[in-house]
C-alpha positions in Angstrom: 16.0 2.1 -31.4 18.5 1.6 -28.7 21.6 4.2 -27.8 24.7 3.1 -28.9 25.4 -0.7 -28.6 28.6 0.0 -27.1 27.8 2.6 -24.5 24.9 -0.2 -23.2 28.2 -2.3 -22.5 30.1 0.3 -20.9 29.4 0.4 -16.7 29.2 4.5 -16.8 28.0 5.0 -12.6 26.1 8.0 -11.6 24.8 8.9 -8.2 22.3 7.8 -7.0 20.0 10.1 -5.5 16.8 9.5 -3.5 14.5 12.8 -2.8 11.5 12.0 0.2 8.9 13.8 0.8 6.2 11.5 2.3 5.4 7.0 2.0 5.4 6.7 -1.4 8.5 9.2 -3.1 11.0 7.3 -5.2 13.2 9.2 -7.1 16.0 7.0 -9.1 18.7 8.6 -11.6 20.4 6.0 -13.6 23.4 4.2 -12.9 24.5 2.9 -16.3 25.3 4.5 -19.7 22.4 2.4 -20.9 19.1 3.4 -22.7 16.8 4.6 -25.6 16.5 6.9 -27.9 13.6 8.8 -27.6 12.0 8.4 -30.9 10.3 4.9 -31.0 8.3 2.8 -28.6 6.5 5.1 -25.9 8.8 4.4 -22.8 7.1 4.1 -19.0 6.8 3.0 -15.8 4.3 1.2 -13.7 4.2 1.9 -9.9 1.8 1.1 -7.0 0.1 4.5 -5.4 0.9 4.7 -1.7 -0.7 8.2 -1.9 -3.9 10.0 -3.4 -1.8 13.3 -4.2 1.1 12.4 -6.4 3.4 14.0 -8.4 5.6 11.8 -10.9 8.2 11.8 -14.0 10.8 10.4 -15.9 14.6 10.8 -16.4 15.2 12.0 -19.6 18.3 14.0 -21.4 19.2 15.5 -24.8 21.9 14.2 -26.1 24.5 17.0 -25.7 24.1 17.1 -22.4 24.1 13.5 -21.8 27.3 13.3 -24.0 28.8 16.4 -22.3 28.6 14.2 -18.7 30.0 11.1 -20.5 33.1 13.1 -21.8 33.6 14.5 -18.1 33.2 11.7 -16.1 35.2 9.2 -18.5 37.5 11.5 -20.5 38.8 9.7 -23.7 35.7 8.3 -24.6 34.9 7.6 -28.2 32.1 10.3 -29.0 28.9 8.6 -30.4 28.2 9.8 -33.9 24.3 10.5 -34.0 22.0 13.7 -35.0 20.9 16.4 -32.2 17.7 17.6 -31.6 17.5 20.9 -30.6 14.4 20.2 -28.9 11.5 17.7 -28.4 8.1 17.5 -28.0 6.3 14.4 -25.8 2.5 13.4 -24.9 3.1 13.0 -21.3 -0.2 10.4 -19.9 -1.1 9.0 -16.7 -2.9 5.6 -17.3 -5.1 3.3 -14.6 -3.0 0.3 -14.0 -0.3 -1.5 -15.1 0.9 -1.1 -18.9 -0.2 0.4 -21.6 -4.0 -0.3 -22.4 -5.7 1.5 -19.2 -7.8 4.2 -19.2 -5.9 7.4 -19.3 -6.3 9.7 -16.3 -4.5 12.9 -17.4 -3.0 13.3 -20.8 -0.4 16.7 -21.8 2.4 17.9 -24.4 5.1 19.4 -23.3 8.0 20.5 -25.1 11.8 20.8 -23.7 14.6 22.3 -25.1 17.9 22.2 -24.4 19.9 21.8 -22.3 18.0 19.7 -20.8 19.1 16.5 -18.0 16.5 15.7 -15.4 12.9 14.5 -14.7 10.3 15.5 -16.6 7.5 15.3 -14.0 3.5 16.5 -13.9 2.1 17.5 -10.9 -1.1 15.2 -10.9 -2.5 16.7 -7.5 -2.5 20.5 -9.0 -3.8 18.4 -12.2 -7.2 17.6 -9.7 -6.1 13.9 -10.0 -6.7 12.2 -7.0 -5.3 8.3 -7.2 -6.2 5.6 -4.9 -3.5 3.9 -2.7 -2.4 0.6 -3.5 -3.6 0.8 -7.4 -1.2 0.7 -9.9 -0.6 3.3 -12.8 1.7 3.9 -15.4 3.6 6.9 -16.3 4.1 7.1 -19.8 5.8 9.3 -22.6 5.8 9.4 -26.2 7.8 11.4 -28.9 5.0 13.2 -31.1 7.8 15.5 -32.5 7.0 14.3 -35.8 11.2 15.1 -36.7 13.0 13.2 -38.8 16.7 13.0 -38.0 19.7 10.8 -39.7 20.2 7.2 -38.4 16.7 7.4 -36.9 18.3 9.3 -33.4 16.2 11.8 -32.2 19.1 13.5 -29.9 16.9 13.0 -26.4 17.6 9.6 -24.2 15.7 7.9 -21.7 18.6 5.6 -19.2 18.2 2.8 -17.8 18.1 2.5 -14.2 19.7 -1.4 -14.5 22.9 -2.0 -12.4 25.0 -4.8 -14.2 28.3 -3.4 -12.5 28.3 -7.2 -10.4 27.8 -9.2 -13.3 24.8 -10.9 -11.9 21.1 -12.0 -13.2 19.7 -9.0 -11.6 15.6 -9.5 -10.4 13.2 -7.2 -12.6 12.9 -4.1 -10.4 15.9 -4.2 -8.5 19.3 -2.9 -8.2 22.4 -5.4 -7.0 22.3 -3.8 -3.9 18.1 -4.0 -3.6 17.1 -0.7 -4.4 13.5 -1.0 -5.2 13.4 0.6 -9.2 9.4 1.6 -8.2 6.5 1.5 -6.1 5.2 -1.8 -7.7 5.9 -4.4 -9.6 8.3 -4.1 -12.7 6.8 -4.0 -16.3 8.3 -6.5 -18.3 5.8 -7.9 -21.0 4.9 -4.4 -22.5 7.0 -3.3 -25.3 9.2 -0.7 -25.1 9.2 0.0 -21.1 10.8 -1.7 -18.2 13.8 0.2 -17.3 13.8 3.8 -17.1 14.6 6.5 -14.5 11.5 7.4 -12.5 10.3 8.7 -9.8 7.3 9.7 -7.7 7.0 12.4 -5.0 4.1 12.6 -2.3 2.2 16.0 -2.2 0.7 17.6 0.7 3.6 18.0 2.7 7.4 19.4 2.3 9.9 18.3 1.7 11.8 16.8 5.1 15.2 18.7 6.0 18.0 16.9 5.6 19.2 14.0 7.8 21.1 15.1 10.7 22.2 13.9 14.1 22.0 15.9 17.2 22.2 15.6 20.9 25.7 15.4 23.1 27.5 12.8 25.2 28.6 13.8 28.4 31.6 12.9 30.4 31.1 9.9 32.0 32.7 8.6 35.2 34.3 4.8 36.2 32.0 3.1 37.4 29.2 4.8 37.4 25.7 4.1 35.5 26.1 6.3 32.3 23.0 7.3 29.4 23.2 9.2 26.9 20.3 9.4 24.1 21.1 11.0 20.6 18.4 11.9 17.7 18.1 12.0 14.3 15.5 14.6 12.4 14.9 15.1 8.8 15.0 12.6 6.0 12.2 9.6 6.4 12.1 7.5 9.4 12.8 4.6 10.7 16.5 4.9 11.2 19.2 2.4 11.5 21.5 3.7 14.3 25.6 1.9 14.4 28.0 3.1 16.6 31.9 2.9 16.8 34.9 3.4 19.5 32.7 2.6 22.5 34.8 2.9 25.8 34.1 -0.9 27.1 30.9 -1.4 29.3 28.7 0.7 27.1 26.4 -0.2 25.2 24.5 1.9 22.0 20.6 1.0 21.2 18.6 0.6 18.5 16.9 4.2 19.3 19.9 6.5 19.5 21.0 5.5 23.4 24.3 4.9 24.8 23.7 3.3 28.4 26.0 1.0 30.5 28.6 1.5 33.2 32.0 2.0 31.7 35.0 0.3 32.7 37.8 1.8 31.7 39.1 5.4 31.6 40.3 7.6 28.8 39.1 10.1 25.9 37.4 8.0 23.3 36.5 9.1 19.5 33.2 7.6 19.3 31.5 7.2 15.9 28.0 7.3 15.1 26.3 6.8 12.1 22.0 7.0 11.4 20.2 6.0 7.7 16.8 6.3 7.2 14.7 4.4 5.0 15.3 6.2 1.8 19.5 5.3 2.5 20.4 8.9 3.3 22.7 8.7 5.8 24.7 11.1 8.4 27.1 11.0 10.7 29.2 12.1 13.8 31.9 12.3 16.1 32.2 13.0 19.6 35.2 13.0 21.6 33.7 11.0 25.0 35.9 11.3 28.1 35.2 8.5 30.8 36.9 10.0 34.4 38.1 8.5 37.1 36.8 10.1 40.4 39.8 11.9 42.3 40.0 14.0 45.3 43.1 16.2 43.2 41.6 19.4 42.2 42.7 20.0 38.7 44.7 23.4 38.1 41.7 24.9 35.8 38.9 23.3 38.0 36.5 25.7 40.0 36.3 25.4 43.5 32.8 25.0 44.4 31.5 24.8 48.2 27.8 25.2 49.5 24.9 23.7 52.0 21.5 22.1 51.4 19.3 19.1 52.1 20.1 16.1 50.5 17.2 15.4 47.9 18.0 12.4 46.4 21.0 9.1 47.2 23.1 6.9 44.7 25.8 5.2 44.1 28.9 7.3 45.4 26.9 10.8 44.9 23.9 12.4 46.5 21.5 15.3 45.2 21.3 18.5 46.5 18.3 20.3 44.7 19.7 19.9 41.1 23.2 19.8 41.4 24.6 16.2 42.1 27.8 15.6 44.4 30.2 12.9 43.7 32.4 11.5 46.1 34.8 8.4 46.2 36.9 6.7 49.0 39.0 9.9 49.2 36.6 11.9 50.0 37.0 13.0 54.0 33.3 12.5 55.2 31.8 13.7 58.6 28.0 11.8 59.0 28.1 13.6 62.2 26.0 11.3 65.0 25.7 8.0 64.7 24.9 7.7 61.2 27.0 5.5 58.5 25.5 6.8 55.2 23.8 10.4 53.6 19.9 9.6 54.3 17.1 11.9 52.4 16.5 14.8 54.4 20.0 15.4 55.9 21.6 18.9 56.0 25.1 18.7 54.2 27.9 20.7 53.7 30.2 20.2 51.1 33.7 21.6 49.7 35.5 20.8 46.5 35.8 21.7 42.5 33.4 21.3 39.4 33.5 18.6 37.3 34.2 18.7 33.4 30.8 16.9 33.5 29.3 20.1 35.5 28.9 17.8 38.7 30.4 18.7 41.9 33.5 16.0 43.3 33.5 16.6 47.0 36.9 16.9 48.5 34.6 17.2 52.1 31.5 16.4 53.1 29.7 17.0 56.6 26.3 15.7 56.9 24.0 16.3 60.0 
């Protein structure tokens, strides 16, 4: 028996939330008011095993508590005359393949009280079953209550996991905006399941952190080559990196880097954003300066003045061990000899100031 004709009409949204733990973990709440009393057909779903240590379940609610969220989300709402059942017992069985006639693998009761909102899962790897990746199986549940209630309503739903909010012919198994419903193909020609809330969890490792970006962009200076790489951790990889607010000649790739030489100077609010394949996504701001190099000494700059060997030449700065030296045309430089440019090897003397960057911006430099 369905729930309420009219609530199956109404476009009720809840989050949805995905929870990863490994290749195969689906976990889909529903996103419409939609679904069935728990009292009739046995209600399932078919998925493809893409691990041999699973755990799985389905959404289900009593009907107070369901109501209760309807009332709080969309306040005004006609309340739904039907029976409550304080509690509920179902055969919970794990069949080989797809629908309803295969062999079943692991077979329990459990009974729920409530309040009860959530998944109702079994842990089929502490069970001792073992499935075989890229078979399908089927998660089913059955009301063996044996309760009889007015209007037929046992007080428990199972939702529906359908997304109609678009108005469009929505493909079996999908939401609008392509959410795969499970690991598999949807089952449509078996009575009585199709379109329920369901997930399925990897076992044999934890559960991943959640997604976060880290790493730092560093001042950057006209001019001058500039890379910068940022990383992701927790939640399931790939990830999708996008980027906003770039100061122009940077560029950001498709692994977290920022590279490029910029052109213009300033303070720039750059954006970044990383989702992983389960659509978790994070996000972060940086406040980027790009500097222009200048002989001024700023009033809270250290002064900074040494020797060494030059170690290493680029464009406009040398190495001296690890500390790199800028300079620019203003700059007073003394190569000393008859040389016209730092070489490897030469001794050098510098005076000047630290950079917000941490680099040194010569004010003198005497090479010999």
């Amino acid at each position: 028996m369905k729930f309420s004709t009219f609530l199956a009409t109404i476009l009720l949204a809840l989050s949805s939330a995905s929870g990863w733990a490994g290749s195969t973990d689906l976990q889909l709440v529903p996103t419409t008011s939609a679904g069935h009393d728990f009292n009739h057909a046995p209600i399932g779903q078919s998925f493809k095993a893409l691990a041999s240590s699973v755990k799985a379940g389905i959404y289900i609610a009593d009907e107070d508590s369901f109501t209760t969220w309807l009332s709080q989300t969309y306040p005004g709402l006609l309340p739904y005359p039907y029976a409550v059942a304080p509690s509920v017992t179902i055969k919970v069985q794990l069949l080989q393949g797809e629908g309803l006639n295969g062999a079943v693998l692991d077979s329990r009761n459990l009974t729920l009280s409530k309040p009860f909102m959530g998944f109702v899962e079994v842990d089929y790897a502490a069970a001792g079953v073992s499935l075989t990746p890229g078979s399908k199986y089927t998660l089913l549940m059955t009301d063996i209550s044996g309760q009889s209630y007015p209007n037929g309503v046992t007080g428990w739903v199972v939702p529906s996991v359908h997304d109609y909010s678009t108005g469009a012919s929505l493909p079996p198994g999908a939401y609008a905006d392509g959410l795969p419903i499970l690991q598999g193909a949807l089952v449509t020609d078996d009575a009585g399941i199709g379109d329920n809330a369901f997930e399925v969890l990897d076992i044999g490792g934890s559960m991943p952190s959640p997604l976060a970006i880290s790493g730092t962009l560093p001042y950057g200076q006209l001019g001058q080559p500039y890379s910068a790489t940022l990383t992701a951790s927790g939640g399931v990889s790939p990830y999708t990196w996008s980027v906003s607010g770039l100061p122009a000649g940077l560029t950001f790739s498709a692994d977290g880097t920022i590279w490029g030489t910029p052109t213009t100077a300033g303070t720039f609010n750059v954006g970044v954003t990383v989702a992983d394949s389960g659509n978790a996504t994070a996000g972060a701001t940086y406040s980027m300066v790009v500097s222009q190099l200048s002989c001024t000494k700023p009033k809270s700059a250290k002064p900074s003045k040494g020797k060494g060997t030059v170690a290493a030449v680029g464009v406009n700065y040398i190495m001296v061990g690890t500390r790199r030296i800028d300079y620019a045309s203003c700059t007073s430089i003394n190569y000393g000899g008859y040389a016209t440019a730092p070489a490897v090897g030469d001794r050098v003397e510098w005076q000047g100031f630290i950079e917000p960057n941490g680099n040194v911006m010569a004010q003198t430099l005497t090479f010999n």
